[in-house]
Every structure is written in structure tokens, then in C-alpha cells.
N, C-alpha and C positions, 0 to 999 in steps of 0.2 A: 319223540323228539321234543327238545323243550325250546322254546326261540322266545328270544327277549328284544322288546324296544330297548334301545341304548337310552337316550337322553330322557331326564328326569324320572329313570325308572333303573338301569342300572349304572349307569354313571348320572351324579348329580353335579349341583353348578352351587358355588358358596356363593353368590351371588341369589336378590332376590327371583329377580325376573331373568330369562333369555337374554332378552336386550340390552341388562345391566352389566353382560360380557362385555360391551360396544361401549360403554361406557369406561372399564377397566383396558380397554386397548387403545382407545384414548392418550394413556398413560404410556405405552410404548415409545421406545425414543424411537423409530420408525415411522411412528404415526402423529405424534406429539409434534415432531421438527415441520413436518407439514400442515399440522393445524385444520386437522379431521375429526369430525366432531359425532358421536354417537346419531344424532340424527342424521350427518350425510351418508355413514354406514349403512341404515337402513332405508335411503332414500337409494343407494345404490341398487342395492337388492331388490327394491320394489321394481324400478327401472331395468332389470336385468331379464326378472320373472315375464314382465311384458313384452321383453325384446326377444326371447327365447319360445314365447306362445307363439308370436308373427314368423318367426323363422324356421321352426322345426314343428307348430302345436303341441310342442309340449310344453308341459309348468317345471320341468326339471331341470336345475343350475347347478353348476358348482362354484366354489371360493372362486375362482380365475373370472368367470362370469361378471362376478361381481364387482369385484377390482378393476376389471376394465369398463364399468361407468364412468369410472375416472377419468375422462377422454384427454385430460389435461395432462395426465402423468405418461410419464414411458414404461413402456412394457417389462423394462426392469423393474422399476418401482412399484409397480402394477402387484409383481411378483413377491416384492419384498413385504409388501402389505401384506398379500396372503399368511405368509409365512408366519408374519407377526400374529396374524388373527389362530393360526392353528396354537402360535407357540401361547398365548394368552388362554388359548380354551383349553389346555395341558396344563395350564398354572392354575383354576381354577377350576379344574373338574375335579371330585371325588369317589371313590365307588361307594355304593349304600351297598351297608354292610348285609343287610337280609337277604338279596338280592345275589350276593357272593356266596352264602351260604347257600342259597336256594341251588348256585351253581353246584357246588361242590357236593352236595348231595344227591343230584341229577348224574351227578357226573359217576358217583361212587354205586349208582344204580345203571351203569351201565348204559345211559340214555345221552344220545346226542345234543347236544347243543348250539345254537345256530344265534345270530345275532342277526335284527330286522328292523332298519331305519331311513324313515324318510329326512334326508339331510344333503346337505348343499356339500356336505366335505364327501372324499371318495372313498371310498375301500383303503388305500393305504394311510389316509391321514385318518380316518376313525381308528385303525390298528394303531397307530402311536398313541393316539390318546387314551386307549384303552391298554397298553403296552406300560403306559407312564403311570395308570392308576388302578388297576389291577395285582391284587396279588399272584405271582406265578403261579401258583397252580390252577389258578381260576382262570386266567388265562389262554395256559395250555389246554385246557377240556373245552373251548371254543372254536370249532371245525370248520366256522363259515361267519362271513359276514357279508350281510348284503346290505348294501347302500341304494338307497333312490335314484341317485345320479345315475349309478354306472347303468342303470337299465332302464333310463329314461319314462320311469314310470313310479307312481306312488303305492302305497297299501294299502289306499282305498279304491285302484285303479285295476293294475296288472302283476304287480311285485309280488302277490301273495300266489298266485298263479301257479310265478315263474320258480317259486322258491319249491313247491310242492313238485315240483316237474322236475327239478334238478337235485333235489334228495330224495326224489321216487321213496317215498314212505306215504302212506293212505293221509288223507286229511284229519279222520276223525282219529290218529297216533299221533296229529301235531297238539301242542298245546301253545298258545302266544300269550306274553304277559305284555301288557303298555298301557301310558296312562292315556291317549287320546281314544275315546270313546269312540268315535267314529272307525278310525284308522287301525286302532289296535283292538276292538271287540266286535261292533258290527261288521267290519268288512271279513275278516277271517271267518266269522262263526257262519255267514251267509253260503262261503266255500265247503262247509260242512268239518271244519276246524272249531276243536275247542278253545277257546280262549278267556281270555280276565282282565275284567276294567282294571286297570290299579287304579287306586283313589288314596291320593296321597293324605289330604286329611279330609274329616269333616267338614261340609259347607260354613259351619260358625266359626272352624278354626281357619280355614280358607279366607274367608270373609276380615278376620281380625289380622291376619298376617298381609292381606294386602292392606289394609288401612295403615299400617304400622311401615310398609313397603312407602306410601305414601309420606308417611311424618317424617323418613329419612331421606326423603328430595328433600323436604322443606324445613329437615333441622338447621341445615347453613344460615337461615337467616337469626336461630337463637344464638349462633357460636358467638364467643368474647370476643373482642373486639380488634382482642392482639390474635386471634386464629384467623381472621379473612383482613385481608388485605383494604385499609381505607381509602377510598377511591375520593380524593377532593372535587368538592360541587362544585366545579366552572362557572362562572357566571360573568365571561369577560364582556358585553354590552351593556351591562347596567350603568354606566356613567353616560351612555349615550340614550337610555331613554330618561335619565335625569333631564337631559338639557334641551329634548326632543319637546317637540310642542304635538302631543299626544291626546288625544280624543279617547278617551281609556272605553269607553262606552261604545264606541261607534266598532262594530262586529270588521268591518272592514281593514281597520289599522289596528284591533287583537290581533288578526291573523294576517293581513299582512305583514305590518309593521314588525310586530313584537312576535310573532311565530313564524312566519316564512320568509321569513327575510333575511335572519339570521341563519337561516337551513342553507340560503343562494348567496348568502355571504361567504361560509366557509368554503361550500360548491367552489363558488369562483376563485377563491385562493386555490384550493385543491386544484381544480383543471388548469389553473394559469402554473401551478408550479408543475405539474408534471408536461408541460407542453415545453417549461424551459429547461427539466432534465433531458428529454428527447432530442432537443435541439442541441446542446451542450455533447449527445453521442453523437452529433453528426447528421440527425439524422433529417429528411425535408418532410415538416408536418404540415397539414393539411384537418382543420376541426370542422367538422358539419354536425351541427346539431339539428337533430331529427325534429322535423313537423309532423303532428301539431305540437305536442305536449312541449318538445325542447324550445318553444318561442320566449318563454320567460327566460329559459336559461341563457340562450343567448345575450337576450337584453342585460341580464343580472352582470353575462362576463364585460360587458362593455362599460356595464355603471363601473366596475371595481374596478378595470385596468385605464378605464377614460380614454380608450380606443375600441376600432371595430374587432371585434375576436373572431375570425373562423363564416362558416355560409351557414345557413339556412337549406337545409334540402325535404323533398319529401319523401322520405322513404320509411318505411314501418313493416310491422312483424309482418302479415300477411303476404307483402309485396316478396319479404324476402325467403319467404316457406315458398309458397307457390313455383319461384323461378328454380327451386333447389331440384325437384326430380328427374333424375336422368336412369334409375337401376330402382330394380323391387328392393335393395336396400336402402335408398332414400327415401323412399315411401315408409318401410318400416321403421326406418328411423324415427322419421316424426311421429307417428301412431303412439309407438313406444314410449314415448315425450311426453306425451299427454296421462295425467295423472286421474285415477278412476273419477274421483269427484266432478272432473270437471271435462269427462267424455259427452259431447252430443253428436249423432250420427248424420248432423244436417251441416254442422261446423268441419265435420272432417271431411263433408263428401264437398263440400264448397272450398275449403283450402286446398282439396287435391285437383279445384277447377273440371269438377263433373258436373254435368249441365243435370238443372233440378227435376228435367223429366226420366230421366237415366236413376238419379238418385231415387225418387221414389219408387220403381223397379225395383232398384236394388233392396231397398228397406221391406219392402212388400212380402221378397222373397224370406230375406232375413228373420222378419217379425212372427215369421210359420217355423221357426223352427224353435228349439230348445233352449238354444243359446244364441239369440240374435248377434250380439257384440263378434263373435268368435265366427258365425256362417256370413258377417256382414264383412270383417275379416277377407276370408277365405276367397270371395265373391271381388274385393279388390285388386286379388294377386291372378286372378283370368288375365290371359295372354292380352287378349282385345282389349278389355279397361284399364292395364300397364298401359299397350300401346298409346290410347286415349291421354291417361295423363302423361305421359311420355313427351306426345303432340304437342298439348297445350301448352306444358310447362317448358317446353324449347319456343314455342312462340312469345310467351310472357317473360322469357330469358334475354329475348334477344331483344325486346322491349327497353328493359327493364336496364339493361347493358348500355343500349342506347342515350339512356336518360344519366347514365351515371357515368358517362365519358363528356359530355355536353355541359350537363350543369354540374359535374363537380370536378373538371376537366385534371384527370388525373393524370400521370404519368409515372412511369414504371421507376420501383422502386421508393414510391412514396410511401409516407408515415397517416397513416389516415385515422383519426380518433373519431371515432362517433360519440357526440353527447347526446345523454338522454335521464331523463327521470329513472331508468332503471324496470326492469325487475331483475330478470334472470338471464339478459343477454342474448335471447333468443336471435334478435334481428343480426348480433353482429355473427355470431356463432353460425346464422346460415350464410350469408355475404363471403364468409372468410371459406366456407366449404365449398360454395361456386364459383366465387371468385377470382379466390388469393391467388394462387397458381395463374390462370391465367392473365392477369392481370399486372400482375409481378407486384402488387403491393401489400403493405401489414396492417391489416382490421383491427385496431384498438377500441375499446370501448374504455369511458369513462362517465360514471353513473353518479346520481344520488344516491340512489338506493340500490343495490343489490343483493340477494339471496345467495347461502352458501351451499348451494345444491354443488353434488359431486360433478356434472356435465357441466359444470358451469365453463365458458371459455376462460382459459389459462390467462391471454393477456389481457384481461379486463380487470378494473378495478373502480370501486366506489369510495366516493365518502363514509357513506355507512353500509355495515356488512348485517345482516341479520336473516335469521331464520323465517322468521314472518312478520311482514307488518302491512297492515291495509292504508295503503295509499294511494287513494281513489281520490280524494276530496285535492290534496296535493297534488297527484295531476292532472286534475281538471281546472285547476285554478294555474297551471303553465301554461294552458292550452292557447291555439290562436283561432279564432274567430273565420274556420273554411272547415268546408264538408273535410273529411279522410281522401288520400289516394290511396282510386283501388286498380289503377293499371297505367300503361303508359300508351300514348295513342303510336305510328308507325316512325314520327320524327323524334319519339324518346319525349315528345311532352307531356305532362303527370294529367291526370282523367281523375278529376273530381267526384267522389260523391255530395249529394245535396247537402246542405248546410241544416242540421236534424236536432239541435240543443236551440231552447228558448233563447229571444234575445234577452230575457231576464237574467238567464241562466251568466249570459254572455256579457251584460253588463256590472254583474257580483264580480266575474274574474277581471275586469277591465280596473275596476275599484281599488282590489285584492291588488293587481300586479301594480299598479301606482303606484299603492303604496309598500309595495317590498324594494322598489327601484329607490324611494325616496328613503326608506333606511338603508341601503348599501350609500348611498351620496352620503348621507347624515355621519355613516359609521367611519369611513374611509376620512372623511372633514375633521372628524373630533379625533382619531387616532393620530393624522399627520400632523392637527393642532398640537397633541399631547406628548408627541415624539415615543408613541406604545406601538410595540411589535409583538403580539401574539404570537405564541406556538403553534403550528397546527393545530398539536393535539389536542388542544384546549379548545379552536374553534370547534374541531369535528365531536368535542362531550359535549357540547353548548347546542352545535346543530339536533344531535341526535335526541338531546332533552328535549329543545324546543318539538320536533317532530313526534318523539313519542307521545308527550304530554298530547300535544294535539288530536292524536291517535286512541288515546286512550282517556285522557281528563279533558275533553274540551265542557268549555262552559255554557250556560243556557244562552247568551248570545250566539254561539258557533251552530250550536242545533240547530237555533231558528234559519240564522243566516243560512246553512247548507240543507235545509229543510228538502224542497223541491228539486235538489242534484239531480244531474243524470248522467249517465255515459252513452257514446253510441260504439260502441268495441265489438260488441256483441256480433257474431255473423248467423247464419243459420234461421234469422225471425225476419219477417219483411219489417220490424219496424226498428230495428236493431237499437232501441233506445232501451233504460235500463236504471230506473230510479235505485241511485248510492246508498242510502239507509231509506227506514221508513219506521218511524220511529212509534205509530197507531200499531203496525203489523206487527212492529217488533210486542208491543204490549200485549196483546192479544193471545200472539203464541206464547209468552212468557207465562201465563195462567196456566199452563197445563202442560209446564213440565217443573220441575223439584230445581231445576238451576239452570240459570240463563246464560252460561259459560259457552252455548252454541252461537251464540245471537253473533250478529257484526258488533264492530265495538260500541259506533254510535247510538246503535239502538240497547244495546247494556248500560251504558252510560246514561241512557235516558229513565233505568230504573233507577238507578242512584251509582253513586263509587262502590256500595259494598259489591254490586253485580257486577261493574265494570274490570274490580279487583279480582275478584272470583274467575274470570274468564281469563284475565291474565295472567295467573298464578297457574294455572290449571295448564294455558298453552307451555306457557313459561316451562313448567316442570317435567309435564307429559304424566302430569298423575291419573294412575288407574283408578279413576273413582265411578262408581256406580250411582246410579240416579238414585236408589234406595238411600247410598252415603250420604244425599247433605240434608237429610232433617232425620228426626225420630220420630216424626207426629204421623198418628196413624186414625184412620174412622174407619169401622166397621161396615162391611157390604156383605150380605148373602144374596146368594143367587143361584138360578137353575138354567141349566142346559136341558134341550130338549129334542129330540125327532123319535115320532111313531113311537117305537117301542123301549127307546136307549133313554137314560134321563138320569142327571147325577146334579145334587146340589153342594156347592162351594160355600165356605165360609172365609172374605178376602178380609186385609189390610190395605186399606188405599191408603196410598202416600200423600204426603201433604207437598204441595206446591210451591215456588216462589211465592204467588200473590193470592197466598190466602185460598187460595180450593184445593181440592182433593182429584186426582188424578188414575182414574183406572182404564189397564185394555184389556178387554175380552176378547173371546177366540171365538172366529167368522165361520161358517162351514155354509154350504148350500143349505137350505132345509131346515136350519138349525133354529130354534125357538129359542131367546137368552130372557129370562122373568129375572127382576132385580126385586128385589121386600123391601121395599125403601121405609115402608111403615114400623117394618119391625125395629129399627131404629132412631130415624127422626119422624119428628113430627110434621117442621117446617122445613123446604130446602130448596134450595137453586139451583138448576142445571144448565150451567153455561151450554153444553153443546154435546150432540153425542154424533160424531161423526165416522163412515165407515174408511179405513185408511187403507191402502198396501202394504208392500213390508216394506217401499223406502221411503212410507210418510204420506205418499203422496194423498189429499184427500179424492174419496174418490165420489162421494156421496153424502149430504144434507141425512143423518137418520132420524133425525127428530121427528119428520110425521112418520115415521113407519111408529112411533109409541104407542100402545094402548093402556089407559089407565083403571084401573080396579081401583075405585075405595081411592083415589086422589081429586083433588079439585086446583084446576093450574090456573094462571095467572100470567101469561105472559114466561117469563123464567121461574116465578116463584109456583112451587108445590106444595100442598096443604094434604099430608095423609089424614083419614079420616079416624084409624086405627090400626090394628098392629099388623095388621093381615094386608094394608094396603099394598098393592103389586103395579110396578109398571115394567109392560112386558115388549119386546123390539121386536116385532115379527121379522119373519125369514126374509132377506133381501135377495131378491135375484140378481147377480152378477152376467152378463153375459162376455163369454173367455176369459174368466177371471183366472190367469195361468201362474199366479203364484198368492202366496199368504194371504189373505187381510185379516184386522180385529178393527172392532170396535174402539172407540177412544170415548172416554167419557169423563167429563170435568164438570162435580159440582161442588155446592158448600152448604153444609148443613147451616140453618139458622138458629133450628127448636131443634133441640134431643126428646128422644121419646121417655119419661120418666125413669119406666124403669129401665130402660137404655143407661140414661145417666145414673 
């Protein structure tokens, strides 16, 4: 029996990458009209894969899965999107011709055929696509196809099992071709199945085709001028800080004046007209802008309409997670929600209101097993700890109910808009799930900022829409001067936490919003002096420059002034505070990696614009670049591996770094002796730090005194070999439960070449 992976092995993709299919259905009038963008595609899918582990443990989805992230769309559309994604991967698929061959000579040898893929589409949508791009004979001589989905298991799991069991043929008669190493060569050949990596090209020509993958994100910005559309540079405020009596210098009226004020200028046009379309449908609105962050905002609609706008309430993401659990679906719900970078087991056991000695039990047990995340999982859906949060979150419900009949004294059939700094809508999106229905009224959100995540709630809308932007500095500088509400007491009044940001902290934003109040007064004076009426459109390019610039160009005044930020958002730490940038740390770790594209903005900004640039270009495109890609400078390192009887010596290329050093990781093992010939190269050198890491960075150990030196004489960081033979060797570090990877990290910089080196 001969069985083939389908995708990039017998049917390919004209497309670079996977993902640039998502890019191509984009272009669908289906998907185009709603303004779906390749990354909410795969933001679906990620969100789907999570919601399908919590509810069944399995990682197997299909297209329908995924469509329904969409929680905003109806289940028609849901559907019509699928369709469109089948009918686009049909437009873009092609058969490799070897591959076809390979069949038909299989086939004319009397040898069955079988087709073996892990994939989100089912058994009958991979037959179309194979149907549409197949030649008929090739076609016909495939007796079987098996999909991931339909049998809820992958290739590296249970599929290959089940496939042997149901073509009852011996393993060592199967043969598998496919290109995932794992999937399609180790997992089969373990089953005692022969199998074959395919390896589409060489590592250099691999290498050169994604860099090239790369320059085609980034040719739009060489196209002519008449091929991309000129977007004119707004700049409607400039007659107003002509006339404005402006402190250019003073960090305080930069950013307020001339950067944030202009972002709560447009805001406040933006939420005062949509508050008078709503009303204009009839409809009876009601705006509460959320404490703390929304306290500028407030302020800001008052300057511009020169009345009171809407109340003041305190209600935030937390309050309104916590009251939402009634069903092991709303628990998994938010689990699911939470994206891997930013899972902590002490944040979800605290949002699900599990008290902290229960929590560490639970972790306890978790951290014994293989896959803590997934038995820490497993361990929340017990009858007993549902009921638990079950309890609580109907007692913090009825709290919470309490508080938001009293102080925001609504009544049924109201229009209720939440304002807020933004992000993704979390708070109203749960409110409207607990709520709405009971309550009989419509959860509106109107934001600054918003992200265009697929879950995003339908009726919410922002000033500015974007994928990513850190705006952390912007709103801590809305914020008002009280601890967080983190409950309600039994009469529905809001329970304080402690007031945890410096008053230094407290008095930069008091600064900050004076002066963003005093340009909406300024701007609103000199416009009705002038008899100018702006477009929206043209405030919301004006806001979104001023924001980004701030975001990404701010200046060595801004650095200083935001220097010592903090947030206190944080849950899960007792001290729940959380310095904004850190711009020493940022420099530090910038030495020992090849490009600082990881950093936050402000601390890339603090190497210079070309760093800053680099990271935004990078998010901006989503280019696959390897840390090898951004230099070509390389220094020579040999070195030996060692235990008892095993011993193999390496001849490396260290990379060269952002700032100036060279960057290598070595591989950790118990026991394991690592001797580096530093001699046989330089003479003179510096070794910032050799530190032992895990696999997700984290540092876990100082290895500097574990060094011994041969034939070296140190100095603090500097090393003096004595000759060629010099050796500095890391003895064996003992780990205790060390239950996954670590290497070594080692960043220096030669000073003296050894002669004949150079």
C-alpha cells in the first residue's frame, strides 16, 4: 500500500506559505464585504483549537469550527465563509506532478493507494479539492482518504493506527510519503511502517525562498506611486498649535497637548456623534464611561460638548469575567479566550474566584504531571470545583446586579454605551452574555482603541481599529487617582482595592490630562473662531498618527517622562504592580539577540528608530525571518562535548548581535562537560554572561562561576588567552526536576584576534 500526505506533498499551494491562502480569501467577495483580514482567520483557528481541547481534549477541528469564532456573525454566514475558504483552497491548489506519477505507477503495479492527512477540512471537502486538481486517472486509483477531523485524532497520535486496522494490510507492506518529519516519518515508522521524509528542497534553497517570501510582503512599499493608492497626511490642528502658547520642551504638554489630546479630541467627536445617531433611531441612551482608565475620557467629552456627557461607573474586565459563570461552558469559554503567551495558572484560578489555598492543590497536582496546562484543565471541570465556581460567581452576580441597577439606574429597553480606552471589548462582551436578556437592555461599547480579533463583540465600535498596538502609557495617563474595583459589598456599593501606583506616578498624569483638556478648549475656540468643520475622517488619520507616533517614535523627553510607569492590572502576584517599559532591561537583553524586533516599543525606541523600525515592520508584515537573517557577521567558536566515554567536538559560527557581541546556545544535558578553545581564536575577549536557560528563556541559573580556566587570565569580563590551547571549560550543572530543555546562552565579543586566526 502506498499512502501519501496530501498537502505540500501531493497537492501544492501557488502561494508562498499556508497562511498566504488567508491572505488570497481576503480577496473573496464573501469575505472582502465583511472586512476579514488574514490575521483574524488565523486568530480564529487558534481560538477554535483551544475551545475544542477544553471541550472534547482533543486538538482536532474543522472549517465550521473555525467560522464559528466569529461569534458576531450568524450561522449562515459562518457557513458561507467556509465555503469560500474550501472554494479559494480549490483555486489555488495544484497537483505536483512527481507525486502523480508516483501514483500512477503505484497504481499500474497493482498497489493500493490511500491518502493521509492531518487537516481541518473533512473527508468530503479534501475529495473536491483533490477532484478539481487531480488528473482522472490519478484520482480514480485512490481507494481511501483519511482526514484528522473525521477521527478526531492526528498522525503523530492515533490516525496511523486506525488506518492499519482498517486496510488490515501488515505495517511493514505500508509505505507513507509526507513532508512533516514528525508526522509523516517518525510517527509511522515507530508503528513498524516504512516511510519517507519528503524534503521539498535543500536547507539553502529553503532558506532563500523564505527570504524572497519575505521581500514580497515588503515590495508594496517600492510600487509606483500610481500602483498604491496616496493616502493624504492630515494634519488638521496645526493652525491651533501655531496660536497655542506652547512649552515645546516641557514632556508634559508633548504629550499631552500635542499627542493626546488630539487622540480625546477626535474620541469625543466620534462618541458624541454616534450617541446622536442612536438617538435620532429612537433609541433612550444612557453612556457610562468605565473607571479608572475612562476618567479622562469623560472629562475630554465635556470639554468638547461644554456639557456633562454620560456617568462615571466602576466596572472593569474582572468584575465582569467573574459574574459570567453559570455552565462548564462559560468557564471554557474564557479559558479559551486567553491566548498562550499570556496564560498564568494563578490569574485563571483567581478570575474563576478559587480561593488561593484550593489553587495551590490544584497546581501542586497539575505540576506532577506531563502536561500541567491540560491536567490543570481537566482538574477544573470536577463536579465539586464547577459547583464551587458555580457559587461564587452567582454570589458576585448578584452583587455585581446590585450595583449596576442603583448606580446606573437602568431600565428596560435602554441603549447603554460603555466608553473605554479599549482593547478588545472583553468587559462589554461579558455584561451583554449575563446581562442583556435579563435585563432587557443593548451593551454598546465605544472605544479608542480596538483590536480586530474575530470574537470581537458585533456592536462595538472604535475610533481606531488595529491589530496591535501597545497602549499602556495612554491609559495610564486616563486613569483616576483610586485603587481598582474588585467586588461589590451586599448593598451593590463598589469595594475598593488599595491605591498601589506612586503619587509621582499620579501626579505626571494630573499634568498630562490638564493639559489634553486645555487643547480640546483651545481647539474647539480657534475652530468656531474660524468657522472649520472637519471630517471625521480626517480627525480619526490625525488621532491615529498622533497615537502611533507616540507608540512607536516617541522622543527622549517621553522616555524620561514615562521612565518609572507602572500598571497595577496584573492579578495572580500579591504586589500586582508592573513597571510599563524598562528601558536598562530592554538594553541588556538587546546584546544577545541579532534583532530587537521582540522588545516593547519603548525599549526598541530607546536603541534608536532603526530598532524601533525593525520591530514594526516585522509585526506589521508578519515576516518569517530567522534570527540568523538580520546580519551576516559571523566569529568562529570550537568546542567540545563531553561525558565519560561519549565526546564530540563542534566547529560553530556565532552570530553577530544588535550591539556589538556575538551570541551562541549550547546544549544542556546532566553530566554533560561543554570546553570552549577560546584561545585558538582570540587572544583578547569579553564575556558578557553565560547563563543556563529553559526552552522558554526563562533564566534559570548565574553559569559563570561554574567556568574553569586553562591558560586564561580574567579580569572582571575581560579574558586574556595565554595561547592557542587556552580552554575555558563549564562544568556539568546539576538541575534538580529539570522536566524539559535547557542550553546554555553565551554572549561575548572578541577584542584581539589570535594572528593566525586573523
Amino acid at each position: 500500500m502506498l499512502s501519501l500526505d496530501c498537502f505540500d506533498t501531493l497537492l501544492w499551494r501557488k502561494t508562498a506559505t499556508p497562511r498566504d491562502v488567508f491572505a488570497a480569501l481576503s480577496a473573496h467577495p464573501a469575505v472582502s464585504s465583511l472586512g476579514i483580514t488574514p490575521q483574524q482567520r488565523m486568530s480564529a483557528a487558534a481560538r477554535a483549537y483551544r475551545a475544542k481541547l477544553l471541550e472534547t481534549g482533543s486538538r482536532q477541528i474543522d472549517i465550521g469550527d473555525i467560522y464559528r469564532s466569529f461569534s458576531s456573525l450568524s450561522a449562515e454566514t459562518q457557513a458561507q465563509l467556509a465555503e469560500a475558504e474550501v472554494e479559494t483552497e480549490a483555486n489555488i491548489c495544484f497537483a505536483f506532478f512527481p507525486c502523480v506519477e508516483l501514483i500512477r505507477q503505484a497504481h499500474a503495479r497493482g498497489i493500493k493507494i490511500i491518502i493521509v492527512s492531518d487537516m481541518y477540512l473533512r473527508e468530503g471537502e479534501l475529495r473536491r479539492l483533490l477532484t478539481r486538481n487531480l488528473p482522472a486517472d490519478a484520482m480514480q486509483a485512490i481507494s481511501k482518504i483519511y482526514c484528522s477531523v473525521d477521527y478526531g485524532t492526528a498522525k503523530s497520535d492515533a490516525l496511523f493506527p486506525i488506518v492499519i486496522k482498517e486496510c488490515d494490510v501488515p505495517a511493514s507492506q505500508i509505505l507513507h510519503i509526507g513532508d512533516n518529519e514528525a508526522a509523516d516519518a517518525l510517527a509511522p515508522h515507530k508503528l513498524g511502517m516504512r516511510a519517507l521524509h519528503f524534503l521539498q528542497f535543500d536547507r539553502e534553497v529553503a532558506d532563500f525562498l523564505r527570504l524572497q517570501h519575505a521581500a514580497t510582503s515588503l515590495a508594496v512599499l517600492g510600487q509606483a506611486a500610481q500602483e498604491t493608492p496616496a493616502l493624504p497626511r492630515y494634519s488638521p490642528f496645526r493652525p491651533v498649535f501655531s496660536v497655542a502658547e506652547l512649552q515645546p520642551y516641557a514632556p508634559e504638554t508633548m504629550i499631552g497637548y500635542m499627542s493626546f489630546g488630539p487622540v480625546l479630541y477626535a474620541y469625543a467627536r466620534f462618541l458624541m456623534d454616534e450617541v446622536e445617531q442612536l438617538q435620532r433611531q429612537g433609541k433612550r441612551v444612557k453612556v457610562f464611561f468605565l473607571l479608572r482608565d475612562g476618567y479622562l475620557l469623560s472629562r475630554a467629552c465635556e470639554a468638547y460638548a461644554r456639557k456633562p456627557v454620560g456617568n462615571l461607573v466602576r466596572l472593569r474586565k474582572l468584575i465582569a469575567v467573574a459574574a459570567s459563570f453559570r455552565t462548564r461552558a462559560d468557564v471554557d469559554h474564557y479559558i479559551s479566550g486567553i491566548r498562550p503567551e499570556h496564560y498564568n495558572f494563578h490569574v485563571v484560578a483567581e478570575q474563576l474566584l478559587l480561593p488561593r489555598e484550593l489553587t495551590e492543590v490544584l497546581l501542586q497536582i497539575a505540576h506532577q504531571s506531563a502536561d500541567p496546562q491540560a491536567t490543570f484543565h481537566q482538574l477544573l471541570h470536577d463536579k465539586d470545583i464547577l459547583g464551587l465556581i458555580f457559587k461564587n460567581s452567582s454570589a458576585y452576580r448578584d452583587r455585581l446586579k446590585r450595583y449596576m441597577l442603583k448606580e446606573m439606574e437602568l431600565e428596560q429597553g435602554d441603549t447603554i454605551i460603555l466608553a473605554d480606552t479599549g482593547y478588545t471589548g472583553v468587559t462589554q462582551d461579558y455584561l451583554t452574555r449575563t446581562f442583556s436578556e435579563e435585563l432587557n437592555v443593548d451593551i454598546l461599547g465605544r472605544y479608542v482603541l480596538a483590536s480586530d480579533e474575530p470574537d470581537r463583540p458585533s456592536n462595538s465600535k472604535s475610533l481606531i481599529t488595529t491589530s496591535w498596538c501597545d497602549h499602556s502609557l495612554f491609559e495610564q495617563s486616563c486613569t483616576f487617582r483610586e485603587g481598582a474595583v474588585k467586588d461589590y459589598d451586599l448593598e451593590g456599593e463598589p469595594v475598593l482595592e488599595e491605591i498601589r501606583l506612586s503619587d509621582e506616578q499620579y501626579q505626571k498624569v494630573t499634568d498630562i490630562q490638564a493639559e489634553c483638556l486645555r487643547f480640546i478648549h483651545d481647539a474647539k475656540t480657534f475652530f468656531a473662531k474660524s468657522g472649520v468643520t472637519h471630517d471625521y475622517s480626517i480627525l480619526q488619520r490625525a488621532a491615529h498618527a498622533a497615537l502611533f507616533r507616540h507608540v512607536y517614535m516617541p522622543v527622549e523627553a517621553e522616555l524620561d517622562y514615562f521612565r518609572n510607569f507602572q500598571h497595577d492590572k496584573d492579578m495572580g502576584t500579591p504586589d500586582r504592580r508592573k513597571t510599563i517599559y524598562d528601558l536598562k532591561t530592554g538594553l541588556k537583553h538587546a546584546r544577545g539577540v541579532p534583532s530587537p524586533h521582540r522588545l516593547g516599543t519603548y525599549e526598541a525606541r530607546g536603541l534608536g528608530l532603526d530598532a524601533a523600525f525593525s520591530g514594526l515592520m516585522q509585526r506589521a508584515f508578519q515576516l518569517d525571518l530567522a534570527p540568523e537573517d538580520m546580519n551576516v557577521r559571523f566569529s568562529p567558536l570550537k568546542i567540545w562535548l563531553g561525558r565519560e566515554q561519549e565526546s564530540k567536538a563542534f566547529s560553530l559560527r556565532v552570530p553577530h548581535t544588535h550591539d556589538g557581541y556575538f551570541s551562541v546556545t549550547l546544549p544542556y544535558a546532566s553530566g554533560v562537560t561543554v570546553k570552549m578553545f577560546l584561545g585558538e581564536h582570540y587572544e583578547w575577549l569579553q564575556i558578557d554572561k553565560i547563563e543556563l536557560l529553559s526552552r522558554d528563556g526563562r533564566v534559570r541559573r548565574d553559569a559563570s562561576g561554574s567556568l574553569d580556566l586553562d591558560g586564561i587570565n580574567r579580569e572582571g569580563e575581560i579574558y586574556r588567552c595565554q595561547s592557542q590551547a587556552s580552554v575555558a571549560t563549564i562544568r556539568p550543572v546539576d538541575l534538580q526536576q529539570a522536566s524539559m530543555p535547557h542550553y546554555y546562552h553565551i554572549v561575548f565579543r572578541p577584542l584581539v584576534l589570535r594572528a593566525q586566526a586573523a
